[in-house]
Structure formats: C-alpha cells, structure tokens
C-alpha positions in Angstrom: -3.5 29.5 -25.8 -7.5 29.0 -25.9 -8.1 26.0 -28.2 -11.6 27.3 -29.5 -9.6 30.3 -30.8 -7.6 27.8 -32.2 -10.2 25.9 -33.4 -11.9 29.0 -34.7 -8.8 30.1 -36.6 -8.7 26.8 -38.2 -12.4 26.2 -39.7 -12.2 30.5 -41.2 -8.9 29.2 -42.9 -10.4 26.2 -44.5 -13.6 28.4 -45.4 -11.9 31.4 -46.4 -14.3 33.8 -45.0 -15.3 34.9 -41.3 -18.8 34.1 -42.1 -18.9 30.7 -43.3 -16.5 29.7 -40.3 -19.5 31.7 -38.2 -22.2 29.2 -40.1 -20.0 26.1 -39.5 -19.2 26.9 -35.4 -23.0 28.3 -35.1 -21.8 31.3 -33.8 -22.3 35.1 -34.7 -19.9 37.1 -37.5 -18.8 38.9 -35.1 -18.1 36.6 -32.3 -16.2 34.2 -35.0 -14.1 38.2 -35.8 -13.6 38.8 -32.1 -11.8 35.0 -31.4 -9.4 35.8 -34.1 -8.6 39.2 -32.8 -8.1 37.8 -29.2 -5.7 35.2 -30.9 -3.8 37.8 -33.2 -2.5 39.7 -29.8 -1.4 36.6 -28.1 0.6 35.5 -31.1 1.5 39.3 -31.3 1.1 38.8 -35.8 -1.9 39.6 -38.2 -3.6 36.1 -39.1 -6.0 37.4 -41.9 -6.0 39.8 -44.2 -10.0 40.9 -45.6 -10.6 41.0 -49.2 -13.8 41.4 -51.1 -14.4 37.6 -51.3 -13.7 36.8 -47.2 -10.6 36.4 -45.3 -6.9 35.6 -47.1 -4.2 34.1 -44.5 -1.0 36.0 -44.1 2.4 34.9 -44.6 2.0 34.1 -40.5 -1.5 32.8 -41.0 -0.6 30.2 -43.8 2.9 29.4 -41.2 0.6 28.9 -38.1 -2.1 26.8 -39.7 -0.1 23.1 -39.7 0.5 24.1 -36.4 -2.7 24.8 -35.5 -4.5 21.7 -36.9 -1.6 19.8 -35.2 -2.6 21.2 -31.5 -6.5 20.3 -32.3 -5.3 16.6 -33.1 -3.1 16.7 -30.2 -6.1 17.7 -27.8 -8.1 15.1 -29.6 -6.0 12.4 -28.7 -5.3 13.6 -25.2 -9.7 13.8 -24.6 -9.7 10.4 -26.4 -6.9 8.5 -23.9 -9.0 9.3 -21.0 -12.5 8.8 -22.5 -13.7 5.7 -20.8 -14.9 3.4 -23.9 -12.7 4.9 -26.0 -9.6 4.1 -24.7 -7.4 1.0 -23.9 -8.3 -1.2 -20.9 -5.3 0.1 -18.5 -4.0 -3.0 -15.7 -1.8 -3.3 -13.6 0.5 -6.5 -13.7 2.9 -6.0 -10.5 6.1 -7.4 -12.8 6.8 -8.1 -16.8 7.2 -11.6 -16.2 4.8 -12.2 -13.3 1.9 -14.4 -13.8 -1.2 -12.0 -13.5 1.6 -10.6 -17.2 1.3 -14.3 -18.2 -3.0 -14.2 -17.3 -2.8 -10.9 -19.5 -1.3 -12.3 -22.8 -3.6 -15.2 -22.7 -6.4 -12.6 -22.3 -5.2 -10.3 -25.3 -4.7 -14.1 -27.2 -8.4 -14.1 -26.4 -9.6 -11.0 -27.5 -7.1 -9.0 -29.8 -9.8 -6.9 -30.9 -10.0 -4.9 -27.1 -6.5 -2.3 -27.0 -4.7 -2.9 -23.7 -2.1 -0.8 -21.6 -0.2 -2.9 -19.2 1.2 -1.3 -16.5 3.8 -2.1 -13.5 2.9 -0.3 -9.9 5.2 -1.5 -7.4 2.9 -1.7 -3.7 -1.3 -2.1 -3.6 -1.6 1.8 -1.8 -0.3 3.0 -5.4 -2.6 0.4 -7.3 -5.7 1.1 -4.8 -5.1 4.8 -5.2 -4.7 4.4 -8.9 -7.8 2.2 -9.2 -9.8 4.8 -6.9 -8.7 7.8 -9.0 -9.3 6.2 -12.2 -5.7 6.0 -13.1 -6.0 2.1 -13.6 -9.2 -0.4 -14.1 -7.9 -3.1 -12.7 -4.9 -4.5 -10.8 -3.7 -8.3 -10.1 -3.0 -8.3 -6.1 -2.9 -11.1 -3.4 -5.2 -9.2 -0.6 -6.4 -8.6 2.1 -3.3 -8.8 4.6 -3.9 -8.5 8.2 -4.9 -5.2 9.0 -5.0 -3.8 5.8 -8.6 -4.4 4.2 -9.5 -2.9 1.3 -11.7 -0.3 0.8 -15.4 -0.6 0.5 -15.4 0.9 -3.3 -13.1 -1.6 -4.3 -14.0 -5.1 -5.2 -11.8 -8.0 -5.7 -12.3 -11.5 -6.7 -9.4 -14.5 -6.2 -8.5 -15.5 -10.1 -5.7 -18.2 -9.6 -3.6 -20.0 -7.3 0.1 -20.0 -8.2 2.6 -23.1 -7.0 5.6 -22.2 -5.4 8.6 -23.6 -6.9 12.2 -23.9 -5.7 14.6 -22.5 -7.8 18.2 -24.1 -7.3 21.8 -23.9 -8.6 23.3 -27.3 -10.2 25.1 -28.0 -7.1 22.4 -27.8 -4.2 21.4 -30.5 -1.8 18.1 -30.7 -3.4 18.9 -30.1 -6.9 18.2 -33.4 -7.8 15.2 -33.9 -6.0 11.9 -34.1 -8.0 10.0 -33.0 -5.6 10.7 -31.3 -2.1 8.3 -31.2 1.0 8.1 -28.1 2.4 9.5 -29.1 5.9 12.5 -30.5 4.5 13.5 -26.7 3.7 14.2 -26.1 7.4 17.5 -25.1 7.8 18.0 -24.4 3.9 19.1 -20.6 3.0 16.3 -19.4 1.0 17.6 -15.8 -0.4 14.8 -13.4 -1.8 15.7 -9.7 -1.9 12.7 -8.9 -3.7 10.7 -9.3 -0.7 10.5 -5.6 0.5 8.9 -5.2 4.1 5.1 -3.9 3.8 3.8 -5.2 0.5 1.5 -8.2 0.1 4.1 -10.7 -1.0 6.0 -10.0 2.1 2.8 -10.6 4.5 2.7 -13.3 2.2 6.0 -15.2 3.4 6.3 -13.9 6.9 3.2 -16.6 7.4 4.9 -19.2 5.8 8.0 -18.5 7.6 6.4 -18.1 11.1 4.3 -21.6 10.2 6.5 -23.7 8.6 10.3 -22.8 10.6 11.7 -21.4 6.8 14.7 -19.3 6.6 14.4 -16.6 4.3 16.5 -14.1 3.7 15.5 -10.7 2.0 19.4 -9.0 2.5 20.5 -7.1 0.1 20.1 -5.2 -2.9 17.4 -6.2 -5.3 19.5 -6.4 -9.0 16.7 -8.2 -10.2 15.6 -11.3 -11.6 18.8 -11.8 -13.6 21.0 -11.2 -11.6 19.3 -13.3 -8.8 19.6 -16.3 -11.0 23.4 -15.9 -11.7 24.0 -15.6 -7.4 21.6 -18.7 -7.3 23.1 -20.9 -10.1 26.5 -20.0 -8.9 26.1 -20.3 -4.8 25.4 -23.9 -4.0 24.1 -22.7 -0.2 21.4 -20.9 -1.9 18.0 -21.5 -3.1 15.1 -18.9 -4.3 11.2 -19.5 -4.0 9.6 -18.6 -7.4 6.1 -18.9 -8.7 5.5 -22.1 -11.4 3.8 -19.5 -13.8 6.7 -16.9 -13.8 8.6 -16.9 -16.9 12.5 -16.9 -16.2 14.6 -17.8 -19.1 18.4 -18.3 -18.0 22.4 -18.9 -19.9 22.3 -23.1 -20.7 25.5 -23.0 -18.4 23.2 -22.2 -15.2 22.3 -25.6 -14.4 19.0 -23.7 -12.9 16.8 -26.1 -11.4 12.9 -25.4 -10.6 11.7 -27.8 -8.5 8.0 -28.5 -7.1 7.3 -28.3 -3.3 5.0 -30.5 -1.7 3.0 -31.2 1.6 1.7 -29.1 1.7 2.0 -27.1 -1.6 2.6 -22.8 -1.1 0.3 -21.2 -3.3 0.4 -18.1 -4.0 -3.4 -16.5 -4.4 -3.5 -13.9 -7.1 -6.7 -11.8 -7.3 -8.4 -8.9 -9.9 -9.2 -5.6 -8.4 -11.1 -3.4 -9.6 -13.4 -0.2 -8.6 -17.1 -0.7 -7.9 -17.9 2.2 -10.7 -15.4 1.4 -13.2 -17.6 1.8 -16.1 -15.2 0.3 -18.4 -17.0 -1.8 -20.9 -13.9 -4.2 -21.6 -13.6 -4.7 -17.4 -16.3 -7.0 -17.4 -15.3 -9.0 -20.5 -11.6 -9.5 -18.4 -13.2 -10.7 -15.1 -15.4 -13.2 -17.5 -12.1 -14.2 -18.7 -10.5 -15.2 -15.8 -13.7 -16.2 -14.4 -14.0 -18.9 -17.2 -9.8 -20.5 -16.2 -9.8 -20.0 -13.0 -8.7 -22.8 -11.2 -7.5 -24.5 -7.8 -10.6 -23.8 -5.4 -8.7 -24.4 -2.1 -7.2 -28.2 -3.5 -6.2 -30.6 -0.6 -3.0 -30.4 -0.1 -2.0 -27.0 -0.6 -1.3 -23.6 1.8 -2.4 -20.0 1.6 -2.3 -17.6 4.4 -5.3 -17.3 6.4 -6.0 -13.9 5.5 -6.6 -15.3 2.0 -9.8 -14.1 0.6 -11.7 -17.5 -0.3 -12.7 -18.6 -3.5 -16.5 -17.0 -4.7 -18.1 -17.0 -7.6 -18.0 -13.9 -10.3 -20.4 -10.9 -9.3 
C-alpha cells in the first residue's frame, strides 16, 4: 500500500473536500481524485462519496481512517528511529554486567537528557560490521589482536584499563589471600567457559597464558555468569578470572571470594569504537565523557598484551 495515497486519503478526510486536501498537499484536483481512486481498487471498497459541499466518507471510509492515521504515525516513527539526530545514541556493551555497561550508566548518570539504546553483539566482526553499516555508533572492544587490525574507517581510542580479579569458592587455597601474585597461579585450575576461540578476550588470555605458565580452561558449556559462580563457590579446585568493574551479585551462602592479583597486575584494556563519519551529535559528547575518567595510562606494575593499542589523547 502507497503511503502518499494514504496520506492523501487522510488530509481529504479531515478537509472534507478533494480540493482543500489538493491546496493542503499542493497538488492538482485532479491528481489529489486520481490517488484516491488508485487506493479504492487496492482496498477493493468506495472511500468517498461526492456531495454538493465536497467529499463524505463511507461506512468503509469512516472504518479505514483510524487505521490510516495509525500507519502514517507508524511510518513516522520508523523514519524517526533511523534519523541520525533524532534518534537514541545506539552502543554496543559486549554483556549487561560488563564494565564498558557499568562506563554506560555512569554516562546516562551524566547526561539523562541524551536517549540511549544499549545493545549486546557477541564478537567485534558483528560490531565492526554494525558500526560500518550504521547499525551501531559505537562499541566498547579491547582491539587490535594480532592479525586482525581494524579497518581504516574505523577509529578507536583506549577508555579504561580493567583489573583482573580472582574469583574463588570459600574453600580454595587462596581464598584467604588478600592479594595473589600472578605467578603463584601456576598450577591453579582456572575454569572460564566464556572464553570462546576467536574473539578478543580469548587473544586476550592466550598471551597471558603463553607469558605467565596459567592454566585456563575454557571446557564446557557456557550457562553463564550464574551458573559459573555456583560451580566456582561449590568446587574448591576451581577459580575464575573476572574483571574488578564487573558487577556479580551472588546467594550469601557462596562464600564467593574476589581477590586482587598482583605483580604484575592483568588489565584488561577496554576501548570506544566508533566510525570515522558517524555524524551522530551525541557520539562526541560520549568520547568527551570517557575522555574526561579515563584512567590507568600504562601504571607500573601492570600487564596488557602487546598488541594493546597505547594510551593517546582524544581526537
């Protein structure tokens, strides 16, 4: 169904006449007479009946008008959720309870007045193809792994630097350790199924494994962050790397411990992409943002793979 037959049918209802609705659409009498006609045969029913003063509706007409206005709103809304300016700032978070999530609350803390979409795109192809076909304006991603650079039309810039923490049942060795350096985790079973062989994260740990001697294990399925909390609290052989600024909220009876690792300290670098001609006027009001609490320029003491895009100023 044409819409500016729609549309057409509409503004002759509301002026009850052909030639006012001709006035209001600036179009001829006659071209205003020929829209109704085509839309009459393709609802197969007579919309208008002529009198002396205009155009009355018929029983049909006065059925299909709500309907009518309803489809114009309807194509209003779906012009307006893609007009850039005009509709929420879309960006990609990875996971709910992941920190670039956290970054984003404190953001819409910031500035309630700029509507968001959050969204959750599992691997960086789907986020760089949803950034590059406008999909997305922006996505939280630890780049550029080995052999996997972005593209030119993409920019990114490094926002934060998240701690690795590890997570432990009640009765693990280290559970009542304040603090753990790294090489004392030799030899401890560290069980992520989460990590999923070609995303980021997973380039992410394969360096730490290959340069530290860690045992991670990534067997099994992923039930998620739940359930990997109840096999951790409950398993006293098993221990779990999470990030400091993931939110995890757990049954009192876990006995969950989260406990900082030192010497060096794994962070995990987390940084804003975007495309180079996103014209998205709330885009650059986000990177200010994060621009303004970014923190952790390479401190002394910590680790990130060498692939990790170095710290730079906001362009």
């Amino acid at each position: 169904m044409d819409l500016e037959t729609v549309r057409t049918f509409v503004v002759a209802a509301e002026a009850g006449q052909f030639q006012g609705a001709a006035a209001e659409l600036s179009l001829t009498q006659q071209a205003v007479s020929k829209r109704i006609a085509a839309l009459e045969r393709d609802l197969g029913v007579r919309l208008f009946t002529r009198t002396p003063r205009g155009a009355e509706l018929t029983i049909d007409g006065q059925a299909f008008l709500p309907h009518a206005r309803e489809l114009l709103r309807i194509a209003e809304r779906a012009v307006t959720s893609v007009r850039t300016g005009r509709r929420p700032l879309r960006v990609d978070v990875i996971a709910s309870r992941s920190a670039p999530s956290g970054l984003m609350r404190d953001f819409h803390r910031a500035h309630p007045g700029i509507e968001l979409d959050v969204v959750w795109l599992f691997d960086i192809e789907a986020a760089v193809t949803a950034l590059r076909n406008g999909e997305i304006d922006a996505s939280f991603r630890a780049v550029a792994a080995p052999g996997r650079p972005l593209p030119e039309d993409i920019e990114s810039v490094r926002v934060l630097d998240e701690p690795l923490q590890l997570l432990t049942g009640p009765a693990h060795a280290l559970a009542g350790a304040r603090s753990v350096p790294l090489e004392r985790l030799a030899g401890h079973r560290i069980w992520m199924p989460g990590v999923v062989l070609g995303t980021e994260w997973a380039a992410y740990y394969d360096d730490l494994v290959a340069e530290f001697g860690l045992t991670i294990e990534a067997t099994g399925p992923n039930f998620g962050s739940d359930a990997l909390l109840d096999t951790v609290a409950a398993t006293p052989a098993l221990a779990t790397f999470m990030g400091a600024h993931t939110r995890l909220v757990w049954p009192a009876g876990h006995g969950l411990r989260r406990i900082p690792v030192t010497g060096p300290m794994p962070v995990y670098p987390h940084s804003l992409l975007w495309h180079r001609d996103n014209p998205h006027p709330a885009l650059d009001t986000l990177r200010a943002h994060l621009a303004a609490r970014a923190s952790g320029h390479d401190v002394a003491g910590t680790w990130t793979p060498a692939w990790t895009p170095a710290w730079a100023p906001p362009r």
